[in-house]
N, C-alpha and C positions, 0 to 999 in steps of 0.2 A: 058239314056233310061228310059221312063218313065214304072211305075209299074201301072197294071190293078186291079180294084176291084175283092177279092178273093172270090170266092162264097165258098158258107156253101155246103157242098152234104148232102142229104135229106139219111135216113134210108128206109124209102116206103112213097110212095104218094097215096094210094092207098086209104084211107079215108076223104081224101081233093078234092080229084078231081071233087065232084059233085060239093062242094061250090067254089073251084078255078076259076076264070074265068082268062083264058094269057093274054085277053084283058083288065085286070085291074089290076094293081100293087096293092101289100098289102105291109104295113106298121102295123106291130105289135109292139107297145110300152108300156112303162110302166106310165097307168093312172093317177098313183098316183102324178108322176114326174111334178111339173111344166114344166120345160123344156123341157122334150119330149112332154108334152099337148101343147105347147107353137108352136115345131116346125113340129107338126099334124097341127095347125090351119094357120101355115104359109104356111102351101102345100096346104092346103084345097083352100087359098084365090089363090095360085098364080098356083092352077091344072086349067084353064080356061075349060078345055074341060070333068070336073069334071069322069077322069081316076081313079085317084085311090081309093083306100078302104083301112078301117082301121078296128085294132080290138087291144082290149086292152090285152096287156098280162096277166092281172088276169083274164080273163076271160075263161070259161074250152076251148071255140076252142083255145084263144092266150096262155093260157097252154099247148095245146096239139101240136102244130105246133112247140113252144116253144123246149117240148122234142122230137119232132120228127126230129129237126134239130140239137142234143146234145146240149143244149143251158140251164143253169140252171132255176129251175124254183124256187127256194127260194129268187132270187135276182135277178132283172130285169136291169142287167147292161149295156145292148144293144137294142138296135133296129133290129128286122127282117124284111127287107124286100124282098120281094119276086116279081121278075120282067122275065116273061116268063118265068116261073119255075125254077129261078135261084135264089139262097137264099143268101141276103148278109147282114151281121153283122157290127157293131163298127164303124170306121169312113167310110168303104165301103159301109155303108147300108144307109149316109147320103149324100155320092157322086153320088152314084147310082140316090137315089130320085134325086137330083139338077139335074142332068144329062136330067131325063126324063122328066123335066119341060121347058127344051130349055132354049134358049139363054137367060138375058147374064146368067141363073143360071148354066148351063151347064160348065160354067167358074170355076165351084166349084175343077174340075176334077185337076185342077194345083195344090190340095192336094196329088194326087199319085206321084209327083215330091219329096215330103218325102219319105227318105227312110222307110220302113216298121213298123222298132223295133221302131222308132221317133214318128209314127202314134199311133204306138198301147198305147208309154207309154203315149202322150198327150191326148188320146182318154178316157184311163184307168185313167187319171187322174181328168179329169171332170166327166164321170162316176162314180166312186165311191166317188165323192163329191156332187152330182148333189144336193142332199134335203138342203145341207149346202147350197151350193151356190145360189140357185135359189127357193128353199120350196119345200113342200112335202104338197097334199090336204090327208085331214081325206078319202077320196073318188072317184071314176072315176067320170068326168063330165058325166051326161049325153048329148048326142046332140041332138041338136035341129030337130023338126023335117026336115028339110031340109035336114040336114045329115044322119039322121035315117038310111035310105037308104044303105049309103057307110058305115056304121058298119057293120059286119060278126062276130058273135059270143055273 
């Protein structure tokens, strides 16, 4: 039996709502990360129908969404994403994205065939290695103006 991506439950939504739009998935990451900058620009090329939006989690809104979903904000060891007002975290929050990018990404989803505890400690294992393994920039990218646009915050 395969397991579903666990959504985060939200505290209140109720200062988000004007910037939220359902029709656009958020990905909240950590800037700094190569590798999450790495797999924002890898959505960005293969979102064709240019869906979703991003915001960096140093930034005061990807802070604030941050603690609005209990999520720490000293250490940015996950990714938020937020897909019809459903909040999902850790390896959930990268299934999630693949999912809503269609075929064959969608293919990603034969990671919830891992059992749970398996996910979280391989998830938690490249997360708290991520600056070793892959760098860390002195700074957020800024994006270009193209993208301008799909940032929030």
């Amino acid at each position: 039996m395969t397991d579903h991506p666990q959504p985060v439950r939200p505290q209140s939504t109720r200062p988000f709502e004007t910037v939220l739009d359902s029709r656009h998935p958020l990905t909240v990451f950590d800037g700094v990360c190569v590798l999450c900058s790495g797999f924002v620009r890898m959505v960005v090329r293969l979102d064709r129908q240019g869906r979703f939006r991003f915001a960096t989690a140093q930034s005061p809104f990807g802070e604030a969404l941050f603690r609005k979903h209990g999520l720490r904000t000293d250490s940015y060891e996950t990714n938020l994403v937020l897909i019809d007002g459903v909040a999902f975290t850790r390896l959930d929050s990268f299934v999630a994205v693949m999912a809503e990018l269609g075929w064959p990404w969608r293919a990603a989803k034969a990671l919830l065939l891992l059992p749970r505890p398996l996910r979280g400690w391989l998830y938690d294992r490249i997360a708290r290695n991520r600056y070793a393994l892959f760098g860390r920039k002195d700074a957020c990218d800024i994006p270009s103006p193209e993208l301008r646009e799909r940032f929030l915050g």
